[in-house]
C-alpha positions, 0 to 999 in steps of 0.5 A: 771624577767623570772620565769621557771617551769616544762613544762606540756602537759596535756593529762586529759580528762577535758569533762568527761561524766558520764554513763546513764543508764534509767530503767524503771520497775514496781518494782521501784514503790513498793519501792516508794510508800513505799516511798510516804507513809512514806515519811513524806509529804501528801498524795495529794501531790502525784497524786496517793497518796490517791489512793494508800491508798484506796487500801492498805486499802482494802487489806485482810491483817489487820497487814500490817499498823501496820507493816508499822507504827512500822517502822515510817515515813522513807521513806529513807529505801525504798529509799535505796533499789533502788540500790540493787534492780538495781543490781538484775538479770532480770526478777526482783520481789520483793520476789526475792528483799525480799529474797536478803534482807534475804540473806544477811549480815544483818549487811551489809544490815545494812551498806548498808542502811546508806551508801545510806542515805548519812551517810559515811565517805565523809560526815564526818562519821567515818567508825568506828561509820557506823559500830558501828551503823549498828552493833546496838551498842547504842554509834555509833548510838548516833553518827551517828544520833547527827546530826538532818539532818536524821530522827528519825524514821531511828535512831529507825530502827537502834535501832533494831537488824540488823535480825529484821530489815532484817525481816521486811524490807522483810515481808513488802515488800512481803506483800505490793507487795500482796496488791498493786504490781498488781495495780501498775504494771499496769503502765508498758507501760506507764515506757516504753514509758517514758524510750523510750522517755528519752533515745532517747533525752540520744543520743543528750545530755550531763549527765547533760543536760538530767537530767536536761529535764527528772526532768523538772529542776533539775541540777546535778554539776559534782562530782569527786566521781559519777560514773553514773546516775540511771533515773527510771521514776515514776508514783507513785511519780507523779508530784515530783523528788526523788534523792538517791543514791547507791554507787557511783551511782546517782538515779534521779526518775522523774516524767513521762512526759504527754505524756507517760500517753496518750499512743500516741506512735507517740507523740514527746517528750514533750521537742522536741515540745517547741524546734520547737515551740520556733524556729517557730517564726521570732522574736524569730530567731531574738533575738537568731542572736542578742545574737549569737553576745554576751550576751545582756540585755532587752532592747538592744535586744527590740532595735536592733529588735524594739519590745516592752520590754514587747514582748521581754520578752515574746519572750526570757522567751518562748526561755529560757523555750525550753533551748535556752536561759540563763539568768544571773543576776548581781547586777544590771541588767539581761543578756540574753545569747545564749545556744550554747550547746543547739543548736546542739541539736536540729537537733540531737533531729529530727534526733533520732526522725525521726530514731526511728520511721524507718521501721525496716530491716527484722532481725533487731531488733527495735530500 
């Protein structure tokens, strides 16, 4: 039996890539530690989290915690400022962050926050209770919050009006900025040189891939509905990775790599130097010629190289550590797998490497 259909030539690009975009700027670091502080987690969790207390503390302003405390434990609000504040002119501040808050719609500020807090109709949100609730009506609020997902402490923010939640998101954020904005730009250089970092390793690798190294694991599924991805490096959420979003934009805020703390501006990135460690080794090339063939199992590839089980499994966890090296597990094995995406990588890696650190031509602008 012959069966026709329509002839198709598709001409879709089936490799979409997402826009990057790395920012590094102190201001983000006001929102997080707003976020550290009510984000419902201890305070040791976060390297700079006791810290930042003491110095909150030790501000002149005696009515700030009970400010702070009058909006609960929701670290989301803060969260959801980070796109609005992408979208400021440079030099940003946050008395010009505050003042945008004050300008606009507060019931659009409103929708704004709940949007970015993940309630919209692509989650099952109707647009007619987001906008009930941004609006302060009780029974929008009731249903937008029926389910236990979001915070208490975000219903009560919405429970008051939309000009006093306004005003107090600004006046806190001035305030705060008064009592520790000075503290915490001090970690300028150190964003920089993350930001350098990442977005030199941008140049050789997929969207996903470099999430996947700037957050040391996380991955991020292509979605139809992203339209970029945000990376801010973060000092203050140290060692923790804080996911939001804006829009249809995606912000990763990771942690800063070691590196970019030790203020060696010569040090390669942290991911380059497991890469040429992991290859530096004949038995680790061994193993990746053996996989080149096709996926493997343990104790094929301990054969094939006449190496102990033991040793080999060393050898492929260094190897799978340095991206190299997937494993796939079944119901009753593991496969070892080679990364191929992974392998133009690295020459592209030294390459960026190596053109950053080139002397730049008189009039040219550095790299």
């Amino acid at each position: 039996m012959t069966v026709s259909g329509p002839k198709v030539r598709d001409y879709t690009n089936r490799e979409r890539t997402l826009p990057v975009l790395v920012d590094a700027d102190p201001i983000y670091e006001v929102l997080l530690a707003l976020f550290v502080i009510h984000g419902g987690n201890d305070l040791d969790e976060y390297a700079e989290g006791l810290t930042l207390i003491e110095r909150l503390e030790a501000s002149d302003d005696t009515t700030l915690r009970a400010d702070l405390d009058a909006l609960g434990s929701c670290g989301e609000v803060w969260l959801s400022l980070l796109g609005i504040t992408r979208d400021l002119p440079e030099p940003r501040s946050i008395a010009q962050l505050a003042d945008t808050i004050e300008s606009m719609d507060t019931v659009e500020l409103r929708r704004t926050l709940l949007r970015n807090v993940g309630i919209k109709p692509a989650r099952g949100f109707t647009e007619s209770d987001i906008a009930g609730a941004a609006a302060g009506d009780p029974a929008s609020i009731a249903a937008v919050f029926a389910d236990a997902e979001h915070d208490a402490s975000l219903r009560n923010i919405m429970e008051r009006s939309p000009d006093e939640t306004a005003q107090l998101i600004a006046s806190i954020l001035r305030r705060f900025d008064d009592a520790v904005g000075s503290w915490l730009m001090r970690v300028r250089p150190i964003l920089e040189r993350d930001a350098t970092s990442t977005r030199s390793m941008a140049r050789t690798m997929s969207p996903a891939r470099l999430v996947e190294k700037a957050t040391n694991g996380v991955t991020f599924e292509m979605q139809p509905q992203v339209s970029g991805i945000l990376l801010i490096p973060s000092v203050i959420i140290r060692p923790w990775v804080v996911i939001s979003e804006h829009g249809t934009l995606r912000v990763f805020c990771y942690s800063v790599a070691d590196e970019a703390l030790e203020g060696d501006l010569d040090a390669p990135p942290h991911y380059m130097v497991e890469v040429f460690k992991a290859l530096g080794d004949e038995r680790r090339l061994r193993i990746l010629g053996v996989l080149a063939e096709g996926d493997a199992g343990l104790r094929d590839i301990a054969e094939r190289i006449d190496l102990a089980k033991s040793t080999a499994h060393h050898h492929l966890r260094v190897l799978r550590s340095a991206g190299l090296v997937r494993i796939t597990i079944g119901e009753d094995d593991k496969r070892y797998g080679l990364r191929r995406d992974s392998v133009p990588e690295v020459s592209r890696l030294l390459e960026s490497f190596l053109a950053s650190h080139e002397a730049t031509p008189p009039g040219k602008e550095p790299r």
